[in-house]
C-alpha positions as CSV (number, residue, x, y, z in Angstrom):
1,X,199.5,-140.8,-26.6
2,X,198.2,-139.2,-23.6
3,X,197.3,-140.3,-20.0
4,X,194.4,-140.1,-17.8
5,X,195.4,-142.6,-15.4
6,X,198.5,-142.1,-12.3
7,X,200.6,-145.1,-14.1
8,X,203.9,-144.1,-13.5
9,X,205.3,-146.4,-16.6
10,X,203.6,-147.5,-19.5
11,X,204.5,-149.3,-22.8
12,X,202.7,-150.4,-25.9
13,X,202.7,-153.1,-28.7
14,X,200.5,-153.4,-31.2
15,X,200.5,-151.1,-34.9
16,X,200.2,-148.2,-36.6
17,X,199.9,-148.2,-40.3
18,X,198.7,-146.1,-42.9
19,X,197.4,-146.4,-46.5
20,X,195.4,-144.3,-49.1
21,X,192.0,-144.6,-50.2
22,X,191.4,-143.9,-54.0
23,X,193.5,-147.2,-55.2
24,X,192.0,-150.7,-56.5
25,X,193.7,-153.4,-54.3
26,X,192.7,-156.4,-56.5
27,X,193.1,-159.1,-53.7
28,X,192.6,-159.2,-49.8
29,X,196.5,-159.9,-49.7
30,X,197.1,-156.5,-51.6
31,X,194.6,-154.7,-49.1
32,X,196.4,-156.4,-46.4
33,X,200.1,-156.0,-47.0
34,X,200.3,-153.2,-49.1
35,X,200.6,-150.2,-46.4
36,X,203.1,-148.5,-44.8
37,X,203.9,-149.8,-41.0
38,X,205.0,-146.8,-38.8
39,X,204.4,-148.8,-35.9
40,X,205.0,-152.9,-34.9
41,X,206.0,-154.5,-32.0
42,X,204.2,-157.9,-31.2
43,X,203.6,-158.6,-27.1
44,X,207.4,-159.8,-26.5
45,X,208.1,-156.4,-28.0
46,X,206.7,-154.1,-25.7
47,X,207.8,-150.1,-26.7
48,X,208.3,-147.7,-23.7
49,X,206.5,-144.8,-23.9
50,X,208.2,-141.4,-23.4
51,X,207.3,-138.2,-22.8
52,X,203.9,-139.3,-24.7
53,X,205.4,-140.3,-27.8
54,X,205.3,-143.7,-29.7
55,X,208.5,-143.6,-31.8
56,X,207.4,-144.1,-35.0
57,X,209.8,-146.3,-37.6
58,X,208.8,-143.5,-40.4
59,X,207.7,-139.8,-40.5
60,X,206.8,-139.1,-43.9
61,X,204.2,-140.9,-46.0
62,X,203.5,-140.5,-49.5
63,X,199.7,-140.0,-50.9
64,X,198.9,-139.3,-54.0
65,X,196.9,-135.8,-54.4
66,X,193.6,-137.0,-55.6
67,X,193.4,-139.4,-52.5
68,X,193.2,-139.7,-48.8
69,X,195.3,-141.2,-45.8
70,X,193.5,-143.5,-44.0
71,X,195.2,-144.1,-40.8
72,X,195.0,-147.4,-38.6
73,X,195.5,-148.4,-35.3
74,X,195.6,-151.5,-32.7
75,X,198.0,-150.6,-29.7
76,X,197.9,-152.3,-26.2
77,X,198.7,-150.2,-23.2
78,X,200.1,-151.8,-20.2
79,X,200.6,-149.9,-17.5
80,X,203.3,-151.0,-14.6
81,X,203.6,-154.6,-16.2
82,X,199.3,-155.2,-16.5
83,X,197.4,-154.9,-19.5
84,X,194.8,-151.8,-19.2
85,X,193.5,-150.6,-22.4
86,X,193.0,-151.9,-26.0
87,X,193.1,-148.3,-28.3
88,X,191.6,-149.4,-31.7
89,X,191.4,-146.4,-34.4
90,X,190.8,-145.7,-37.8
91,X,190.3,-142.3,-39.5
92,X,190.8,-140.9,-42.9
93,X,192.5,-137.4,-43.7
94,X,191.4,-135.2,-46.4
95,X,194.4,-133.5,-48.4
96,X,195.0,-130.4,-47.5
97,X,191.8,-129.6,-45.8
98,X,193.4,-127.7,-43.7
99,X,196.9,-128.0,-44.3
100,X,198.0,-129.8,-40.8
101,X,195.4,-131.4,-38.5
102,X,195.1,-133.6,-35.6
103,X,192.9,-136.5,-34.4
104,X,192.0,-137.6,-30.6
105,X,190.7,-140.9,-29.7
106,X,190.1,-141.6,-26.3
107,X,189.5,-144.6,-24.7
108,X,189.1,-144.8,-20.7
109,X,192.8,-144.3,-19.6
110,X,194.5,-143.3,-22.8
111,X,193.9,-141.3,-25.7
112,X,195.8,-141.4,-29.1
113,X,196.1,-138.1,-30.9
114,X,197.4,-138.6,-34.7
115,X,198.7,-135.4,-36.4
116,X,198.8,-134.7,-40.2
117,X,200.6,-132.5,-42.2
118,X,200.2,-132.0,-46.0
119,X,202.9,-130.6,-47.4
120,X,203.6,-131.0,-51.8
121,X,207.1,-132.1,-52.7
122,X,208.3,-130.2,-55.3
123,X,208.0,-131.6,-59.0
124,X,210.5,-133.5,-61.0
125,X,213.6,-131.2,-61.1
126,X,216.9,-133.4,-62.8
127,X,219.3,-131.6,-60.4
128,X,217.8,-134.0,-57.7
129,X,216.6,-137.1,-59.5
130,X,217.3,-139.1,-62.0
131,X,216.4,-142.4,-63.7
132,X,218.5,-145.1,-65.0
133,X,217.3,-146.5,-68.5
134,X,218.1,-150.2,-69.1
């Protein structure tokens, strides 16, 4: 998250979740609840912001290769203690096209840049997984 504005202190609630395109969610519920949160902190809940960077609660997402991460966001920005900006963003990925890339939205104080990168885990190899028959 960058800043336009000469706020010495800013946080942010709101969310950041993520979830792949290419899958059948059957009901609104599944569209709903089935994505991965890296970001959620309701108004009491307020993040500081340092150095730029919204932690994140997760750095890695999985998506499966013949589909796309579709990134969301609603994040509040308040700015010594008052409200200021509303960021809302949504943008989908393409795997591997390039390999790492970065998004900017920018609203009128803030922007929100969103980096990607693709990167294959290695396939099944027994030294590092296993599975447990019942």
């Amino acid at each position: 998250m960058a800043s336009g504005s000469s706020c010495g202190n800013y946080k942010v609630y709101g969310r950041i979740n993520t979830r792949y395109s290419n899958f059948r969610y059957l009901t609104h519920y599944e569209k709903k609840y089935y994505e991965s949160s890296l970001f959620e902190k309701g108004e009491s809940e307020v993040e500081e912001v340092t150095l730029g960077e919204i932690p994140l609660s997760k750095s890695v997402v999985a998506v499966p290769l013949n589909a796309s991460l579709i990134v969301l966001a609603n994040l509040c920005v308040l700015c010594d203690g008052g409200r200021l900006e509303t960021l809302e963003y949504k943008q989908t990925f393409e795997p591997e096209k390039p390999k790492s890339m970065y998004d900017e939205f920018q609203g009128s104080n803030y922007c929100l840049r969103v980096y990607v990168d693709w990167t294959r885990f290695p396939p099944y190899d027994p030294r590092y997984c296993s599975f447990i028959d019942t």
